[in-house]
N, C-alpha and C positions, 0 to 999 in steps of 0.2 A: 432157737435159744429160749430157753427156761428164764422169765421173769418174774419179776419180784415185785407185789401188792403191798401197799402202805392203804390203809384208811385213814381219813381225814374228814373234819364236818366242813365242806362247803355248799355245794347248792343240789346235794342228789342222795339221795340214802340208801343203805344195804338194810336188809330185813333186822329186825331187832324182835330176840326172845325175851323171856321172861328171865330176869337176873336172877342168880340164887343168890344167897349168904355171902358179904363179901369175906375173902381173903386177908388173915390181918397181915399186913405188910411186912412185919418180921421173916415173915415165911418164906417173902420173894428170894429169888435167887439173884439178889443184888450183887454187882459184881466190882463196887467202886475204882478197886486198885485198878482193876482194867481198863478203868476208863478216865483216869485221873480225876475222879469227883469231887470236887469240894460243895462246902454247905454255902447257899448266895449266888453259884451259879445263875440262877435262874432269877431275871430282873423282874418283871412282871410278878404283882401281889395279887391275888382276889380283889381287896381293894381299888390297887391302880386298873385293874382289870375294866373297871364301872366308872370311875371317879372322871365324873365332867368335867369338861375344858370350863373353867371361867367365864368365857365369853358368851358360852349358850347356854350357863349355869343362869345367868344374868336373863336371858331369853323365855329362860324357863318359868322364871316368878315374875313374868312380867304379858300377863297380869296374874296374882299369884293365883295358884289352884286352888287354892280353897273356897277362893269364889266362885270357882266355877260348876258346873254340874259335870256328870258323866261323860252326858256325848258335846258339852262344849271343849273338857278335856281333853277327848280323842281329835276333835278339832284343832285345837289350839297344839298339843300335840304333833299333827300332822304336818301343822303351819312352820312350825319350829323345824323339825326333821329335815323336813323336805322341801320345802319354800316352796313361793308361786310356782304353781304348777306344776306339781308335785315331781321337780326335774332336779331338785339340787345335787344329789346324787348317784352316782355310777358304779356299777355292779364290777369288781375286779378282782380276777379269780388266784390264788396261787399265794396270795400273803394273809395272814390274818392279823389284827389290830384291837387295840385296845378302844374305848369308848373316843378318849379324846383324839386319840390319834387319826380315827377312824372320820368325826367332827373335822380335824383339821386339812386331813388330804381331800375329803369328800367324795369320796370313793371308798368301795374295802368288798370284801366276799359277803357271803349271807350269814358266815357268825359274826364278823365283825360289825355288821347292820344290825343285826338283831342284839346284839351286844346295846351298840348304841340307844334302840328304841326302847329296851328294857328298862336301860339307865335312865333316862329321860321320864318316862313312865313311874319306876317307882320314886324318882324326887317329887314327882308330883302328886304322891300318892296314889296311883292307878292299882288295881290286882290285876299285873301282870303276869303269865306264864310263860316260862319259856319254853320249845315243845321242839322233841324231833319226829322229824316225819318221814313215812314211810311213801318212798317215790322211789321210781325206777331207779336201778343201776347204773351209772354212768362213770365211766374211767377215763381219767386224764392223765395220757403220756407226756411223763418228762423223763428226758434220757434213758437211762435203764430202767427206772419204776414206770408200774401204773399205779395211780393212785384214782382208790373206791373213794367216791364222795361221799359224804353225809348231808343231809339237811336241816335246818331249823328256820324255826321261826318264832315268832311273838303272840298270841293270843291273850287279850282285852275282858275280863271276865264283866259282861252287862254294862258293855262303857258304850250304848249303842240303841237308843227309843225311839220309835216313829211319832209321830204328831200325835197320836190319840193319847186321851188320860191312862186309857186302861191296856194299852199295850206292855205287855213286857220288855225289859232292857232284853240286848243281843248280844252275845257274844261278838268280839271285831277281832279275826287274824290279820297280822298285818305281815305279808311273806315278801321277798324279794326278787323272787322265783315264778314270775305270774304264770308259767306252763305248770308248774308243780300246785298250785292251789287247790286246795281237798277241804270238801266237809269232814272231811274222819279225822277225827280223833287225835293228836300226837301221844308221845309217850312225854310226861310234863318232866322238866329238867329243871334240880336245883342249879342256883349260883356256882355250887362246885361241880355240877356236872360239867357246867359251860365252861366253869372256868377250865376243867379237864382238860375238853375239848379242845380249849384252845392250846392251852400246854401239848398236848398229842399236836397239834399242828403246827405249833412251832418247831416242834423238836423235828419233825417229818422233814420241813424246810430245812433245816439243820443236817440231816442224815443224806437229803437229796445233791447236797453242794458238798459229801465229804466230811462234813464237821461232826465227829463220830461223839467226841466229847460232851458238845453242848448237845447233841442228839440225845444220848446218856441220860444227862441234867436234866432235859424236859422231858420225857417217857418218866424217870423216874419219880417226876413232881405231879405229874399230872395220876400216874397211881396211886399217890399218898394222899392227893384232894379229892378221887374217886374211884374207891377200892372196887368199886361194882361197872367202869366200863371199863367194858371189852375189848377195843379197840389197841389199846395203849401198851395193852400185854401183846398181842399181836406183831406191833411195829416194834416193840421191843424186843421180840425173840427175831426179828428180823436182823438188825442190827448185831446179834449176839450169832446169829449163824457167819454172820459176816468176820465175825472175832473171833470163828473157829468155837465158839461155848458152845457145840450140840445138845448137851446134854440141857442146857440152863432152856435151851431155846425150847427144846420138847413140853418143859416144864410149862414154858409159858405159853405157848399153841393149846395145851391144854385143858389149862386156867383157862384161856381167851374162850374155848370151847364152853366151857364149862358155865362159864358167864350166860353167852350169849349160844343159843343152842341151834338158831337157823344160822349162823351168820357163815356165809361159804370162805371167807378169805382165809380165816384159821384153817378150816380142813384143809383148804386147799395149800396151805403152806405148811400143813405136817404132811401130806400126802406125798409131797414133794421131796419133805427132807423123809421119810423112810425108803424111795425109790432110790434116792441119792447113799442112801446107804444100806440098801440091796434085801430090804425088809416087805419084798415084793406082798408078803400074805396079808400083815397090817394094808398096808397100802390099797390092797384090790379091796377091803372090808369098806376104810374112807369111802373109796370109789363108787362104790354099789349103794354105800348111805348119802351119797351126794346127788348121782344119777333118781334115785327113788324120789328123795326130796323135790329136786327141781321139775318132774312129770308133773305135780300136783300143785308148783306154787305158780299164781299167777305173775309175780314179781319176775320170775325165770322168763317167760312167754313175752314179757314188758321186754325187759333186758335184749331177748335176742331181736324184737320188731325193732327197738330202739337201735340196735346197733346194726339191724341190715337196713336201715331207712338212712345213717351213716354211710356208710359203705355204695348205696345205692342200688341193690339187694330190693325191688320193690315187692317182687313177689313171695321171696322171703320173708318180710316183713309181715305181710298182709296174712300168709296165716299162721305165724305167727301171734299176732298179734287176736285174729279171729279165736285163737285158742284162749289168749288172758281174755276176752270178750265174753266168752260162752262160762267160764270160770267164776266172773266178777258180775255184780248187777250196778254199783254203780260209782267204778272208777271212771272219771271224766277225762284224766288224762289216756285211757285205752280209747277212746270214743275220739279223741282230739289229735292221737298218732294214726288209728286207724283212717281216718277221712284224710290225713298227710297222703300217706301210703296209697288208697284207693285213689288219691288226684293225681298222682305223680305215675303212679300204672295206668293212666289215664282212664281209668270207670268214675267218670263226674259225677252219674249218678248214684251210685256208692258213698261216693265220699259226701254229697249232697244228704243222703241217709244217715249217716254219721252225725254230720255236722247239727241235723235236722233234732238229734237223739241230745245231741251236747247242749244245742239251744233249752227242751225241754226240761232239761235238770237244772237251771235256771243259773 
């Protein structure tokens, strides 16, 4: 059975290209009547999106930022968030939350974490960024969907000095995903990208239970707050294949392509709908530009180690995985699944090599 792909930002990311020019929203092939849209559907504001809870508003200025320096900030920060021993909160996958909300259950995914330390952060005056990052593929079945993760996290621009006078401040990521932590780089994400993100995953949760309407409502808000991801078009022309809109849905695979030019879910969901409707030459053309891509991207090589170390696949994994190896010089999480892989095919000594290579990169 032929399944169906939602992306969403929780704790794992799919490749992201270089966006072009966004798309002005007039142009979408919005389809309201079909989906009974009214304007206010959607409760969550950018705003409410950030907006502290009172009670760790009060946490916050106590004692206020302003006295304090950089890395007493990231402290005092830390203290707040997380409490003694950095345990107050719990990583849970499948909803995403607004800042307060997030505060009040004490638990949420990795955007609603990173949501919250953002918030926290710029009340305090921090230069915060928010960042997605580029980590293996990882898909989470619920009923008929899989759903592509994404990542994010927070990075601390110089909130961070050793003892010496003449040290430089450091960068602090702060992620929630300790297997995912990377020196490289994210791609930095405004307020409305995240807020995006979070509208695409609400609306996702919305389209996974049935609720085609309010599904509608957030894909459509979450375009209007960020005309430039990719994502949103995606899960939107998903939804519109489901409504019988073939043509609107083309439109939007397209765009989704267009956006983001490594990202495989779009291809793979227009690949699908021209075989479905018998446009076998388009299709075999996707095909051959998907296969070529994935020989050469290490993230492909990540993806299949990752999912036959799932499965239990260990010598699948391992070369695999030896391929993103030879690929990459110094992805830590290749180094830290390969040493999985090499103990679990029992070669200790392998995986002791690995581990030995993980330690070194410090």
């Amino acid at each position: 059975m032929l399944r169906s792909m939602l992306v969403v930002t929780a704790c794992a990311a799919i490749l992201a290209g270089c966006a072009s020019a966004p798309q002005e929203p007039e142009r979408i092939p919005w389809r309201d009547s079909a989906f009974s849209y009214r304007p206010g559907t959607v409760e969550v504001s950018r705003e409410e999106l950030f907006r502290l809870d009172p009670e760790l508003e009060r946490s916050v200025f106590n004692p206020p930022p302003d006295q304090l320096s950089p890395s007493q900030k990231l402290k005092h920060l830390m203290a707040v968030i997380f409490g003694p021993g950095a345990k107050q909160f719990n990583y849970m996958a499948g909803h995403s939350t607004t800042a307060s909300q997030t505060w009040r259950l004490g638990r949420g995914d990795c955007l609603s974490l990173t949501v919250l330390t953002y918030a926290v952060g710029r009340a305090m005056g921090m230069p915060a960024q928010m960042q997605e990052v580029s980590t293996p593929v990882l898909f989470d079945r619920r009923g008929q969907f899989d759903f592509v993760n994404q990542h994010v996290n927070v990075k601390f621009r110089r909130a961070h000095k050793v003892l010496t006078e003449d040290a430089e401040a450091r960068d602090v990521v702060i992620d929630f995903e300790p297997d995912f932590v990377s020196p490289r780089p994210g791609r930095p994400l405004t307020e409305d990208g995240i807020y995006a993100r979070y509208l695409n995953n609400i609306g996702t949760e919305h389209l996974a239970l049935g609720e085609r309407e309010l599904a509608y409502a957030h894909y459509k808000a979450a375009i209007l707050a960020d005309p430039a991801y990719a994502a949103s078009y995606a899960n939107l022309a998903l939804l519109y294949r489901q409504s019988s809109l073939m043509a609107e849905a083309e439109q939007l695979l397209r765009r989704s392509m267009a956006l983001e030019a490594e990202a495989d879910v779009p291809l793979l969901a227009l690949q699908q709908m021209l075989n479905e409707q018998g446009r076998e030459g388009e299709s075999r053309r996707y095909e051959s530009v998907l296969q070529t891509r994935q020989s050469r991207d290490p993230y492909y090589w990540i993806n299949v180690g990752v999912q036959a170390l799932q499965t239990g696949d260990h010598r699948k994994a391992i070369r695999a995985l030896e391929q993103a190896r030879d690929m990459t010089g110094n992805f830590r999480e290749v180094h830290a699944f390969l040493a999985l892989a090499y103990w679990r095919a029992g070669e200790q000594a392998r995986a002791t090599e690995e581990l030995s290579t993980l330690a070194l990169m410090g």
